[in-house]
Structure formats: structure tokens, C-alpha cells
SETORNU-976079 format. One record per residue (C-alpha): residue number from 1; residue in one letter; x negated, z, y. Coordinates in Angstrom, 3 decimals, decimal comma. Layout:
<atoms>
+-----+---+----------+----------+----------+
!   k ! r !        u !        w !        v !
+-----+---+----------+----------+----------+
! NUM ! A !        X !        Z !        Y !
...
+-----+---+----------+----------+----------+
</atoms>
This chain:
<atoms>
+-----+---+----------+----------+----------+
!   k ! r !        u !        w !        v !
+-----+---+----------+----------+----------+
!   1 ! X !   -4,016 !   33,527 !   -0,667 !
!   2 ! X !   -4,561 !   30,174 !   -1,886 !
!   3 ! X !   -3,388 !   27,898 !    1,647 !
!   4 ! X !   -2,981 !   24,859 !   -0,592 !
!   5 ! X !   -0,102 !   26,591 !   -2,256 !
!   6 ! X !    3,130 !   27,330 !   -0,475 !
!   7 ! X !    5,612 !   30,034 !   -0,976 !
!   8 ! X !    8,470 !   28,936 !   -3,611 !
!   9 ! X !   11,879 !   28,152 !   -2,311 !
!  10 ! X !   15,361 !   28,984 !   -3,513 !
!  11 ! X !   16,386 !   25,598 !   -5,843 !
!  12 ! X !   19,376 !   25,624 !   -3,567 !
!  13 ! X !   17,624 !   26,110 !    0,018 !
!  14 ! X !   17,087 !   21,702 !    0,352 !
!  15 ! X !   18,241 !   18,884 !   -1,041 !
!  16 ! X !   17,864 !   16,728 !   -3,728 !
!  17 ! X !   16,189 !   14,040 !   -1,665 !
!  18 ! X !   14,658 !   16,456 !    0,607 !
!  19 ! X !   12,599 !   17,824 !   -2,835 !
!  20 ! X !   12,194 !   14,550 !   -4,183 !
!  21 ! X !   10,330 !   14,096 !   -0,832 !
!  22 ! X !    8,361 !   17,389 !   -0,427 !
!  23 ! X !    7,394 !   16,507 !   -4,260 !
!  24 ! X !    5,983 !   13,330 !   -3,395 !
!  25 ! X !    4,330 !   14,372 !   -0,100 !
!  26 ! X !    3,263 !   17,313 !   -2,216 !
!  27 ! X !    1,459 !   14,566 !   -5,417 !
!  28 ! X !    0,206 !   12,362 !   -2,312 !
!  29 ! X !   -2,050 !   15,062 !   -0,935 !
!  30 ! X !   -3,064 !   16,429 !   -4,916 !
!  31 ! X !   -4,052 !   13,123 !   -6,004 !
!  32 ! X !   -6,256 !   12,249 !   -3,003 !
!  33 ! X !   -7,923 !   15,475 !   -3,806 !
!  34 ! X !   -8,467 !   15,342 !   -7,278 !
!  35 ! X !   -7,511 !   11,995 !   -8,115 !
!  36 ! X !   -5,893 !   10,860 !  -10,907 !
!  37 ! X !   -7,261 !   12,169 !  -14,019 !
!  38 ! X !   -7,883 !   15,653 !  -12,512 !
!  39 ! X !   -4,645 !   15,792 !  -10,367 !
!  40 ! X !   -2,111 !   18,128 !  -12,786 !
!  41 ! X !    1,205 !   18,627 !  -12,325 !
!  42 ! X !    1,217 !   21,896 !  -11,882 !
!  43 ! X !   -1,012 !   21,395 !   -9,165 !
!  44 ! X !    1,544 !   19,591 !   -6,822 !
!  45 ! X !    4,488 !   21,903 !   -7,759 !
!  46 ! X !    1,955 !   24,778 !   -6,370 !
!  47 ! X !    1,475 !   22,312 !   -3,278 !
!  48 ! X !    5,180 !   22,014 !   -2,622 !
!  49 ! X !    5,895 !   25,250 !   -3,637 !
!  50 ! X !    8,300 !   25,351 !   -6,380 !
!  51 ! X !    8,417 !   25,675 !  -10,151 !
!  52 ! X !    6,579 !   22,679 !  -12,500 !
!  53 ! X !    9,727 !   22,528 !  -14,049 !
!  54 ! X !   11,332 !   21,017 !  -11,094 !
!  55 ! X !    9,042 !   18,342 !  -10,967 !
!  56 ! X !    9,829 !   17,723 !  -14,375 !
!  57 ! X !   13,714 !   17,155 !  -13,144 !
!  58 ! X !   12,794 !   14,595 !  -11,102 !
!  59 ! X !    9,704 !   12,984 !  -12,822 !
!  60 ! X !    9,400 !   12,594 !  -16,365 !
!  61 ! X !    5,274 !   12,565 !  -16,183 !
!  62 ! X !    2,087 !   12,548 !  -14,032 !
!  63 ! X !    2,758 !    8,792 !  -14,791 !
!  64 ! X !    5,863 !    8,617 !  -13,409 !
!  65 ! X !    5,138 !   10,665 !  -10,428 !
!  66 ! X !    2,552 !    8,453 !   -9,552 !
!  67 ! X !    4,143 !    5,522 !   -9,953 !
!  68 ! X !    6,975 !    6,811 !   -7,936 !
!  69 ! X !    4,315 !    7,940 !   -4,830 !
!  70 ! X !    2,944 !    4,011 !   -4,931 !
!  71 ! X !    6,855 !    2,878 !   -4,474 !
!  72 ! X !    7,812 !    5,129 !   -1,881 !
!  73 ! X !    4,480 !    4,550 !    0,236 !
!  74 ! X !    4,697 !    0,712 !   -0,637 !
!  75 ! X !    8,571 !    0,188 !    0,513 !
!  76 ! X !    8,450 !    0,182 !    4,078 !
!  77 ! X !    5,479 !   -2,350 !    4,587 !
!  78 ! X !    7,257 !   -4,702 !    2,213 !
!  79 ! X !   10,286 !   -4,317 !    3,725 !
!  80 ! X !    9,025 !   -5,176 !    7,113 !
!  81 ! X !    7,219 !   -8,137 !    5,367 !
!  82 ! X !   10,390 !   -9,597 !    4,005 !
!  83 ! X !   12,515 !   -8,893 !    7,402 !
!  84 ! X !    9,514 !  -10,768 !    9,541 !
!  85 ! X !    9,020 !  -13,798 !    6,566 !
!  86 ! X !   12,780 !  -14,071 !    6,746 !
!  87 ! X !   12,665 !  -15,415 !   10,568 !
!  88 ! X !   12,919 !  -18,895 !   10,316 !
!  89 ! X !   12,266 !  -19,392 !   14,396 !
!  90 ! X !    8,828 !  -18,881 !   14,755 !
!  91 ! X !    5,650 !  -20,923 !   13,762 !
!  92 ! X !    4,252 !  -20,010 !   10,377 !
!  93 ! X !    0,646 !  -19,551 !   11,804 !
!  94 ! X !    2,728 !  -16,710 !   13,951 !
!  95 ! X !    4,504 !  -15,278 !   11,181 !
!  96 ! X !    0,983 !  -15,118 !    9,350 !
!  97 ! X !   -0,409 !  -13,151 !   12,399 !
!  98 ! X !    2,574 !  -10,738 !   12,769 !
!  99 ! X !    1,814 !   -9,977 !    8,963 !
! 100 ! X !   -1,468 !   -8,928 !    9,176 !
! 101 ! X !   -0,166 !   -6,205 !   12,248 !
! 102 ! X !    2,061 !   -5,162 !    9,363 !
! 103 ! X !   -1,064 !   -4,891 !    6,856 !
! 104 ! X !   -2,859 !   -3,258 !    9,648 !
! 105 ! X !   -0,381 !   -0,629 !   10,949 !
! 106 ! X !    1,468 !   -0,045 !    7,852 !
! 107 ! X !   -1,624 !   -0,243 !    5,097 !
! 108 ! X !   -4,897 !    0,280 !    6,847 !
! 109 ! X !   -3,922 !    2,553 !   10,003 !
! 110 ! X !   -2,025 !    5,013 !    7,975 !
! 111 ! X !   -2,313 !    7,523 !    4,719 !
! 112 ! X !   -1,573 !    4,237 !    2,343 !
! 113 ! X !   -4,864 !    3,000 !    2,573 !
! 114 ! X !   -6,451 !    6,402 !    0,807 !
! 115 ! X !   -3,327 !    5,449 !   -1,790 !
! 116 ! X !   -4,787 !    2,057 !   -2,574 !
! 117 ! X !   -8,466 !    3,018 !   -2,491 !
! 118 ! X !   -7,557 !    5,854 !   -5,228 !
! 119 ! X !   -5,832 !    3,050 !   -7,024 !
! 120 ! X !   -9,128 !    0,876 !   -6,527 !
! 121 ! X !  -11,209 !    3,815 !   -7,972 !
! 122 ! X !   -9,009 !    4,813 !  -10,739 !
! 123 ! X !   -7,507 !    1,971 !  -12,100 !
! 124 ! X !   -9,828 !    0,390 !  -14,354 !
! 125 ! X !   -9,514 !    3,557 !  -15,769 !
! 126 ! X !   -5,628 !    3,877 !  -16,048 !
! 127 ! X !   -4,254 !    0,081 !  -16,630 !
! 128 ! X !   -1,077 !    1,411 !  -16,613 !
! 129 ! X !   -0,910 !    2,630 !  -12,472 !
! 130 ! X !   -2,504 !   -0,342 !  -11,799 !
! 131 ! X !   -0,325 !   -2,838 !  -13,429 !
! 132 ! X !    2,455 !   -0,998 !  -12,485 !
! 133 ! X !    0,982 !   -1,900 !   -8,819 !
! 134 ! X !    0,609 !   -4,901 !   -9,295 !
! 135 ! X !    4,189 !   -5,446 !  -10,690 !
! 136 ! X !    5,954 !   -3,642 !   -7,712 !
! 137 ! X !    3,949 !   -4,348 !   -4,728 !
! 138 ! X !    1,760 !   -7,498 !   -5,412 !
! 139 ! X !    3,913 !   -9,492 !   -7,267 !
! 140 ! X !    6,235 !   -8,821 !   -4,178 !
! 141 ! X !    3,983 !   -9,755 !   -1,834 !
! 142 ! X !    2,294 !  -12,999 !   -2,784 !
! 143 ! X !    5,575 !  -14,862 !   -3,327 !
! 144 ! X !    6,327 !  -14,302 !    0,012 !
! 145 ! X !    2,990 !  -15,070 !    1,862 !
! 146 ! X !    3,368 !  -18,481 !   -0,505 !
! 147 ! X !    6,494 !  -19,604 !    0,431 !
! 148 ! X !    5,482 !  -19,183 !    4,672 !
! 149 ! X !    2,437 !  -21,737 !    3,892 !
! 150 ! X !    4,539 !  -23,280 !    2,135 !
! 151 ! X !    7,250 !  -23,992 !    5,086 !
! 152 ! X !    4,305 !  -24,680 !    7,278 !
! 153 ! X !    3,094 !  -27,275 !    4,925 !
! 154 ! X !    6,575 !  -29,089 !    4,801 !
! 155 ! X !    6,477 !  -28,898 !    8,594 !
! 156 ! X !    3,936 !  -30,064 !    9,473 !
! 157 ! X !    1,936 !  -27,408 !   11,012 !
! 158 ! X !   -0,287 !  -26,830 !    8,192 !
! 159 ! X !   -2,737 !  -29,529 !    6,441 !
! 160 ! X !   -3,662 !  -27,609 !    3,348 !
! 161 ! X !   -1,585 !  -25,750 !    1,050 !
! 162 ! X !   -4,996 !  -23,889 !   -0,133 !
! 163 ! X !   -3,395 !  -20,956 !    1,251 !
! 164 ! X !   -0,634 !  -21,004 !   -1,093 !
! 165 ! X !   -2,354 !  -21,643 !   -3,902 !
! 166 ! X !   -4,458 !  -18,579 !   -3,392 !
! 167 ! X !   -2,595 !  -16,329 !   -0,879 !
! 168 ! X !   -4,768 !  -13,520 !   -2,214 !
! 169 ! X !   -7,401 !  -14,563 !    0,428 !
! 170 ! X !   -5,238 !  -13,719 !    3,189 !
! 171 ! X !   -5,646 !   -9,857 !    2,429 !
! 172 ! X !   -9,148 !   -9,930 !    0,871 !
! 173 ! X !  -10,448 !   -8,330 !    4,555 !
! 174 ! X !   -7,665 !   -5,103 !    3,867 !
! 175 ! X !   -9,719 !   -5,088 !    0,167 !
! 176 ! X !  -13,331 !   -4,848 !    2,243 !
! 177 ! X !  -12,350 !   -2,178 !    4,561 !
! 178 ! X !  -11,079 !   -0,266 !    1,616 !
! 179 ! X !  -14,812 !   -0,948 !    0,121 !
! 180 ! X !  -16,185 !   -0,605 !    3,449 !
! 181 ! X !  -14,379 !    2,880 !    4,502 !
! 182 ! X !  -15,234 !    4,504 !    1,213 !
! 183 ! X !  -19,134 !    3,745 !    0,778 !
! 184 ! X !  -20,799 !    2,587 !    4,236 !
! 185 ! X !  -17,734 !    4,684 !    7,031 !
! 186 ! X !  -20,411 !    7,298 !    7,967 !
! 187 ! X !  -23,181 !    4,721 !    8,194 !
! 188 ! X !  -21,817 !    2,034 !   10,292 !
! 189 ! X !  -18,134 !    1,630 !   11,302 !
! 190 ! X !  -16,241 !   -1,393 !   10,486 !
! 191 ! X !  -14,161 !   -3,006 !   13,509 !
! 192 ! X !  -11,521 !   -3,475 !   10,877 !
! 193 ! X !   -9,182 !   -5,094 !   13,644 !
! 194 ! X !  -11,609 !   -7,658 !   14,657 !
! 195 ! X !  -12,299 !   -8,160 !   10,944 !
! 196 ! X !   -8,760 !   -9,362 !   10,177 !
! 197 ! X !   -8,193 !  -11,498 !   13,370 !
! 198 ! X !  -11,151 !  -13,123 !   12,979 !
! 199 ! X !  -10,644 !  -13,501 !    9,367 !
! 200 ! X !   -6,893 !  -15,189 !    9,920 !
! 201 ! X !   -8,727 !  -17,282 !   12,537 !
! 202 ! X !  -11,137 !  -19,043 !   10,527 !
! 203 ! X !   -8,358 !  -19,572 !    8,106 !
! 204 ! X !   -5,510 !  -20,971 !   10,188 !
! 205 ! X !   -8,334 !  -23,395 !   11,835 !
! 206 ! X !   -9,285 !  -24,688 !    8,998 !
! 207 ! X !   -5,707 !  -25,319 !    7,526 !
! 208 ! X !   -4,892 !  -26,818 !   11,296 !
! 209 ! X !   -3,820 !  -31,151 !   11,012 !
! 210 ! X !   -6,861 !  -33,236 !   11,626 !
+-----+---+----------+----------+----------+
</atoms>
């Protein structure tokens, strides 16, 4: 018996939710094996062991399912990066370095960062996932990490608003140990940590008042 393939259930024996769920669990671990192209739909109602009809009830495409997987893995990171920008009593260089623990723990310590390195492999050839990315998640995330530098600026506490202007630096170590993890991990190990402290470092320093 094939062990990636689990015995159906009864439509009635969970939950919407609690399918929509065991769906997307079901696509996460598909897509990482196969990736996108190859991934099939059939192939993750076999995973979460139903019909691939009821994936159609819920998603109207591979497309869609994917797109859905990228939300509900990108959500809670965001949402702890809005509820930690959102305190207004801490310094900004602080808020900066409680961000990158939320990159860290909630990106690179966790199954998201095998989400992002399929998108990082597969999007050039799919546009479509990786705008949709970009759209949901990025375009989220860069307003925010603008407007902190920003408040530090006004205050005081920063010199340069370089970081605002190209907020995309801030996360270009999570990019590297993507890179890193996927070509050189059973070569030499990347102190990813270090990477991103040290990284944050040299940046707040150099934004610090003369």
C-alpha cells in the first residue's frame, strides 16, 4: 500500500475547515515533492485521502490551491509583523530586531521556508504564483518595514532613510539562506542566526546619527 496515500473518509466525518486544512496540509507536502508543474491534483486528494472532486469544492484549480497554501502559510508571520510594527513604545532599531525573530522563527525555522524556496525555483516559470506572492505577502510587508524607518527617521533615531527607500535589504539574508540551504546545506552549514544579526547590525550602525 502506497503510505503517501491515506484511507478516504466519510464527506461528513470533519468539517469544512477541518478539510480545507487537511487539503492544504495535504498540497503543502505534494508540492514540496514534486513541485509545481509535476504536483497534480489528484495527487494531494490521494495525500489527504478523499475524492479529487472535493478538492475541486474548495479550490477551483492547482492555481488556486496553491495560491491558497502561500496565504495560509504567509498569515501568521504577517500578522505578528503588523501586531509588533503597531507598538508605538519601543525604539525602531528594536522593533527592526524583534522582526527579524519573526522572519527567523516564523519563515526560516519552520516548513515556510521550503514554501518560498519552491516559489524561488518555480516561479520564473509560473508568473502567475509568483506575482500572486508578491501581491499578498510582499506588498504587505514592505509598507510596513517602510513606515518603522520611517518613524525612526522623524525621531530622530535614524540618520538615513536608505532603509526605507529600499526595505528589501532588510530580508536579503532570509533570500541567501534560501540559496544557501538548497545548493551548499550538505557542504558547509550556514549560521543563519548569526547571519541575520550581524546583517541588521551593520545596517542599524550605519543608519545610527553622526
Amino acid at each position: 500500500m502506497d503510505k503517501s496515500k491515506k484511507p478516504r473518509r466519510r464527506a461528513g466525518s470533519i468539517s469544512p475547515d477541518e478539510r480545507v486544512q487537511a487539503i492544504l496540509e495535504a498540497a503543502c507536502a505534494v508540492f514540496l515533492e514534486k513541485g509545481f508543474a509535476n504536483a497534480r491534483v489528484e495527487d494531494v486528494a490521494a495525500r489527504a485521502g478523499i475524492a479529487k472532486g472535493t478538492v475541486y469544492l474548495h479550490f477551483a484549480s492547482k492555481e488556486a490551491l496553491f495560491e491558497a497554501l502561500i496565504s495560509s502559510l504567509a498569515l501568521p508571520p504577517l500578522d505578528g509583523l503588523t501586531a509588533l510594527l503597531a507598538d508605538e513604545t519601543g525604539s525602531s532599531a528594536d522593533l527592526l530586531r524583534r522582526a527579524i525573530g519573526i522572519f527567523k522563527d516564523g519563515v526560516l525555522a519552520s516548513e515556510r521556508r521550503h514554501v518560498l524556496r519552491l516559489l524561488l525555483t518555480e516561479g520564473p516559470r509560473f508568473p502567475a504564483i509568483a506575482r500572486f506572492h508578491h501581491d499578498h505577502v510582499v506588498s504587505r510587508a514592505i509598507p510596513m518595514l517602510r513606515a518603522v524607518v520611517a518613524r525612526g527617521v522623524e525621531r530622530g533615531e535614524f540618520a538615513t532613510d536608505a532603509l526605507a527607500r529600499f526595505p528589501h535589504l532588510f530580508v536579503s539574508p532570509m533570500l541567501l539562506a534560501l540559496v544557501w540551504e538548497a545548493l551548499f546545506s550538505d557542504i558547509e552549514t550556514l549560521d543563519v542566526d548569526g547571519l541575520m544579526n550581524a546583517h541588521l547590525e551593520l545596517i542599524l550602525r550605519a543608519m545610527e546619527p553622526r
